[in-house]
C-alpha positions in Angstrom: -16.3 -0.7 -23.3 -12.6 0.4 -23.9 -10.9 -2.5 -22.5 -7.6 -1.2 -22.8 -8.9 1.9 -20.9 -10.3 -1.0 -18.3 -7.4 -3.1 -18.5 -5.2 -0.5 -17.4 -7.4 0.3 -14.3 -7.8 -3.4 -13.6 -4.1 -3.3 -13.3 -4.1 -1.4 -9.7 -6.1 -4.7 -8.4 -5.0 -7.4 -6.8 -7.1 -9.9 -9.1 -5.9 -13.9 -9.6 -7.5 -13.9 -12.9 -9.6 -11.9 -15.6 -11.8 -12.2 -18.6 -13.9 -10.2 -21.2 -16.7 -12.3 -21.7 -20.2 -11.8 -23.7 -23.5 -13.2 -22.1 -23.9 -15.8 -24.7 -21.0 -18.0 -23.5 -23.2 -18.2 -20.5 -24.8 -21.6 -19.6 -27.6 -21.6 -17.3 -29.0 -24.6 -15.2 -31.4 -25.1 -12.3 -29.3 -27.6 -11.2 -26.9 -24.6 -10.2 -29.6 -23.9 -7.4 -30.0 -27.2 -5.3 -27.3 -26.2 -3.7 -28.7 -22.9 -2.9 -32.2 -24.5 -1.8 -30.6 -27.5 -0.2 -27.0 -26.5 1.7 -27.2 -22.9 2.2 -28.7 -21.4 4.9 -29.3 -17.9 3.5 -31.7 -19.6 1.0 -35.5 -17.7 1.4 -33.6 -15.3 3.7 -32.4 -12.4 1.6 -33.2 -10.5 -1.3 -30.0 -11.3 -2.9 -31.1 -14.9 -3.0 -33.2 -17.9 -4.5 -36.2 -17.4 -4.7 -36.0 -13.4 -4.2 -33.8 -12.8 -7.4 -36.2 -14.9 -9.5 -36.5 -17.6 -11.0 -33.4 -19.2 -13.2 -35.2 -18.3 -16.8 -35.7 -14.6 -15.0 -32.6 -14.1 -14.0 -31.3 -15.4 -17.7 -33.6 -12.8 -19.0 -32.0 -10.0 -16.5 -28.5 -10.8 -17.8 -29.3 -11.6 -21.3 -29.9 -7.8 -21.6 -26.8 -7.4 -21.8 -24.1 -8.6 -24.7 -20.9 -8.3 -22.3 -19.4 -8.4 -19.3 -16.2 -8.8 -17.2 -15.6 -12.1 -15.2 -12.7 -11.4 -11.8 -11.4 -13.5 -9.7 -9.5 -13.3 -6.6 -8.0 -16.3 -4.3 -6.9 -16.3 -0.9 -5.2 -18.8 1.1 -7.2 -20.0 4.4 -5.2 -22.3 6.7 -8.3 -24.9 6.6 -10.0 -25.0 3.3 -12.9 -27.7 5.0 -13.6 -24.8 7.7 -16.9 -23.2 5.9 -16.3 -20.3 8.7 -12.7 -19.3 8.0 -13.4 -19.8 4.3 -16.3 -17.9 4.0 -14.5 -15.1 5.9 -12.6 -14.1 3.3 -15.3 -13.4 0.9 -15.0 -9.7 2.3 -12.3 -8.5 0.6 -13.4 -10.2 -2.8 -16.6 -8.1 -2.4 -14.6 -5.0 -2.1 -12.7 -5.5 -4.8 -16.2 -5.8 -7.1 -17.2 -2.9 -5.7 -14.2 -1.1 -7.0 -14.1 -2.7 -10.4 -17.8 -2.3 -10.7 -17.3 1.6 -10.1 -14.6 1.8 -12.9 -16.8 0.1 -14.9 -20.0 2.4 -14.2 -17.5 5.6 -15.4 -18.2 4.1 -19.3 -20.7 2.2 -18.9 -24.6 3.8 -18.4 -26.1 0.3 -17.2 -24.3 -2.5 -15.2 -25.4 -5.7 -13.4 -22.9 -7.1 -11.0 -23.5 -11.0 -10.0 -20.5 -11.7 -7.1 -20.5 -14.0 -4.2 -23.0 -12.7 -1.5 -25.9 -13.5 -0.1 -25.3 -10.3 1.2 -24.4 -9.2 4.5 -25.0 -5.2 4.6 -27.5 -5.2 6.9 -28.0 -7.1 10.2 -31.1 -8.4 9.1 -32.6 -8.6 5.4 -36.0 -7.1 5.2 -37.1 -10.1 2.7 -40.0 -11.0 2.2 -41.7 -7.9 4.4 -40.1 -4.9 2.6 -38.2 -3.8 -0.2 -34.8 -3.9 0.3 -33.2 -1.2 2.1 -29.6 -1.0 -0.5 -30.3 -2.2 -3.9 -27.7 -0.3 -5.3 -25.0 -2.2 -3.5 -26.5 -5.8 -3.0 -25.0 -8.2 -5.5 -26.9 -11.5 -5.8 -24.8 -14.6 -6.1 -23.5 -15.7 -9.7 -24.7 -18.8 -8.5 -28.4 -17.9 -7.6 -28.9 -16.9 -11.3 -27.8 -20.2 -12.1 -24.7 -19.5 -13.8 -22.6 -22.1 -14.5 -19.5 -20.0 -13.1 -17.2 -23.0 -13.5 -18.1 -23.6 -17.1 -17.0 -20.1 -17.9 -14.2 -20.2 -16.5 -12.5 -23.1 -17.9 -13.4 -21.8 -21.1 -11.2 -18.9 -20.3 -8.8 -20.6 -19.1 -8.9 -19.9 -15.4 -7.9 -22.5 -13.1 -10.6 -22.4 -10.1 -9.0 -25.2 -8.2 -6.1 -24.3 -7.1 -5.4 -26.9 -4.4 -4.1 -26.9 -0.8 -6.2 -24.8 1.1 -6.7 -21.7 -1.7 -10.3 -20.5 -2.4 -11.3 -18.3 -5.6 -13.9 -15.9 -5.7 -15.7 -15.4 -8.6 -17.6 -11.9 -9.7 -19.2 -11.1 -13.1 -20.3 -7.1 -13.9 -21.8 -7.1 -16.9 -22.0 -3.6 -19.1 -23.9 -1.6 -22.2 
């Protein structure tokens, strides 16, 4: 990937924070998903999620296929950071920034994988477990339901995820040929 060609593009993007990463910095646990099983209710619900995407060695295996990526992040400002509703709200506009980037990237890149923050929410109901899913091309599991270690990357990077007050980051990963 030409990341100055990238860099440049990146530039038009309101993004808090980016990084050029390669899959081998990533650490995987299944730790990652007892929150998944345990707290969220989209868990068994959605092809985007645990135990749809696989199982945590799987998913490993899908990313390891590749040898680089690109980490963004975006943060927003809520005016209650313990009100799951409000917070979760502004996910939106983090996934349409992925979509963008993961575009840009597709121009140079033949094979991406983009990991972001959704359980997703394009249709009004999921078809899991009866049917394939109907959008493929734009579901993006959660970083999370891979097992990724998000946080760990991050603050090898640099990137301060915990901003304080009442800001949330949001956390996407497109990984490239």
């Amino acid at each position: 990937m030409d990341r100055e060609w990238l860099e440049a593009r990146l530039a038009d993007f309101p993004l808090y924070a980016y990084a050029f990463i390669t899959t081998d910095e990533l650490r995987f646990a299944d730790r990652v998903r007892y929150i998944c099983a345990h707290e969220c209710p989209m868990y068994g619900t959605s092809w985007a999620c645990p135990p749809a995407v696989g199982t945590v060695e799987e998913c490993k295996a899908k990313v390891m296929a590749f040898r680089e990526g690109l980490m963004i992040a975006t943060i927003t400002e809520v005016s209650d950071i313990a009100n799951i509703e409000e917070t979760l709200a502004t996910r939106a506009d983090h996934e349409a920034i992925t979509r963008q980037v993961t575009a840009i990237v597709a121009e140079r890149s033949p094979r991406t994988l983009t990991l972001s923050t959704e359980s997703c929410a394009h249709c009004a109901r999921c078809t899991y477990p009866d049917a394939p899913c109907r959008h493929p091309e734009r579901m993006y599991p959660c970083v999370e339901s891979y097992g990724i270690l998000v946080t760990d990357l991050a603050e090898r990077h640099g990137i301060d995820f915990l901003a304080g007050g009442n800001l949330v980051t949001w956390f996407s990963l497109i990984l490239f040929e």
